[in-house]
C-alpha angles and dihedrals in degrees: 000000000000114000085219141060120256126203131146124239135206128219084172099234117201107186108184123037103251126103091228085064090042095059092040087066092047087051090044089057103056093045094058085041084056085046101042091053091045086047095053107246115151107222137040101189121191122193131210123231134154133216095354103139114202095002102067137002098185100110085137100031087160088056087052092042088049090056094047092047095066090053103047136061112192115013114110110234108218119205086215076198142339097199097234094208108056096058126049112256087245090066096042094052090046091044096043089046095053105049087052084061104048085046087050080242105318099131132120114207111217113174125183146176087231117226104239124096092206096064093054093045089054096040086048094240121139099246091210084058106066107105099058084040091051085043098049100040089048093044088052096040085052088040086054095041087050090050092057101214097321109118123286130208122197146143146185144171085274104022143048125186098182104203116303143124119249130214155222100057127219113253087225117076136268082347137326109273115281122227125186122208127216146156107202132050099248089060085044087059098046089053083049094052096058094040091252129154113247134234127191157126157253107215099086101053109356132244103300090055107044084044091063088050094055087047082055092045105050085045087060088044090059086044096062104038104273131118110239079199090070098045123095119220117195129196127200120213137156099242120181114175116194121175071242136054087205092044087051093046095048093048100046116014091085084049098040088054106049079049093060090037096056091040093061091046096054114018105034122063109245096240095038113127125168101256082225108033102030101151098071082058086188092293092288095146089029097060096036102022098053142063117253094251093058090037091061102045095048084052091052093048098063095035093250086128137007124213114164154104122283096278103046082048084063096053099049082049087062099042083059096049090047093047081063094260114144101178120041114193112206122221085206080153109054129147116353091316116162115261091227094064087044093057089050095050096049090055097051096054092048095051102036112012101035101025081214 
């Protein structure tokens, strides 16, 4: 068996403008999902992002979780995140409640500040603010789950719940686990401070680095009380497995890079660098400076991708294992790729890679 976890996750990618190409994503989705439960992968994880065309087209990751929830059995649905600040803490409660009904209490709970101006500017929320916005919607969500349907008062500069009860409730109890995602250390200690599971990536600063931030972050989780033994920490990564390296570079290098491309375009702010790791500036110059060839391989290098045959697929499973990860969730379905090739893939790593 792997020593890790294994789940999928979803960006949403739409690549082409029409809205035929647009509802085919949608219907690719939910037959992987149907696959990757029959096929024995943990975790099916959905994003939230707003007005990033192309990119991602999971603007209502909970309405695409609730379908998927009435065709498969055993497959957990991850919230990878709902963006706290953007809904009042009533309507996540009720939403987050009722999705662990409709999966018989199957849901993950990943909650997170997001990272685009522009989203704050359209939803009316101070950007500087988000992490006090973040740290007072997930302190009264969890105030109303704890209270199991009683009334709940509670208040804070942006919400008010004035005194009700709120319904439906979760089928966990007292709540479905909460995950907090994250891409710098900063974000990894304030997850470890409140107990909770983490989610990240590699994509900003490669593998080294973010291990050294999970070391960081289950120190702080002995510090404050909490077994590092008990917390999840899941990785995101685009992850494509071939019988052959040639055959996994040929199917899916043209679709990983107009992912990342798209994703510094329109995720990452143009001038970000990591303050302790600033010479990977979210690949800006790898992914637009460089051939393909050279792209890919540079991505490889520092796990930010794999791309390979079964074994080399192996090998990266263990450097993430090794790194501290616990759960790795697989991008199989990444720009634009044929779902054909994703199902196949999928397959393959469940069957040789992973020995699910």
């Amino acid at each position: 068996m792997s020593p890790l976890r294994v789940g999928i996750g979803y960006e949403l990618e739409v690549r082409g403008r029409s809205s035929e190409i647009e509802q085919q994503a949608f219907e690719n989705l939910l037959t992987q999902g149907v696959l990757a439960d029959r096929l024995g992968y943990s975790t099916l994880w959905m994003v939230q992002h707003h007005f990033t065309r192309g990119f991602s087209h999971s603007s209502a990751p909970d309405l695409v979780l609730a379908a998927l929830s009435r065709i498969t059995e055993r497959i957990r649905l991850g919230l990878g995140v709902v963006l706290l600040p953007f809904n009042h803490p009533i309507r996540t409660a009720e939403r987050v409640a009722t999705l662990d009904i409709l999966s018989r209490g199957r849901l993950e709970f990943g909650t997170g500040r997001g990272a685009s101006p522009l989203e704050y500017q359209a939803f009316g929320m101070p950007f500087e603010k988000s992490r006090q916005l973040w740290e007072d919607n997930i302190d009264i969500v969890l105030k109303i789950f704890e209270a199991d349907g009683e009334p709940v008062f509670a208040e804070s500069e942006y919400w008010t719940v004035p005194d009700v009860g709120v319904y439906p409730r979760p089928v966990q109890k007292p709540h479905p686990d909460i995950w907090v995602a994250s891409t710098s250390l900063d974000g990894y200690l304030s997850a470890a401070d409140r107990g909770y599971h983490l989610l990240g990536m590699t994509m900003l600063k490669g593998l080294d680095a973010v291990a050294e931030d999970i070391a960081a972050y289950k120190k702080r989780l002995a510090e404050q009380g909490f077994d590092p033994a008990t917390r999840k920490v899941a990785l995101m990564i685009p992850w494509h497995v071939a019988p052959t390296k040639d055959e996994a570079h040929q199917n899916a290098a043209d679709a990983v890079l107009w992912y990342i491309r798209r994703q510094i375009n329109l995720v990452a702010p143009p001038d970000y660098m990591d303050a302790r790791h600033a010479s990977y500036r979210v690949l800006g110059q790898l992914a637009a400076g460089k051939s393909t060839d050279e792209a890919i391989e540079d991505l490889r290098k520092h796990h930010m991708i794999v791309l390979d045959d079964v074994a080399g697929s192996r090998r990266a499973l263990e450097r993430f294992a090794e790194a501290g990860v616990t759960d790795l969730i697989c991008q199989f379905q990444v720009g634009g790729l044929a779902s054909q090739h994703v199902q196949d893939c999928m397959k393959l790593f469940a069957s040789d890679v992973g020995d699910m």
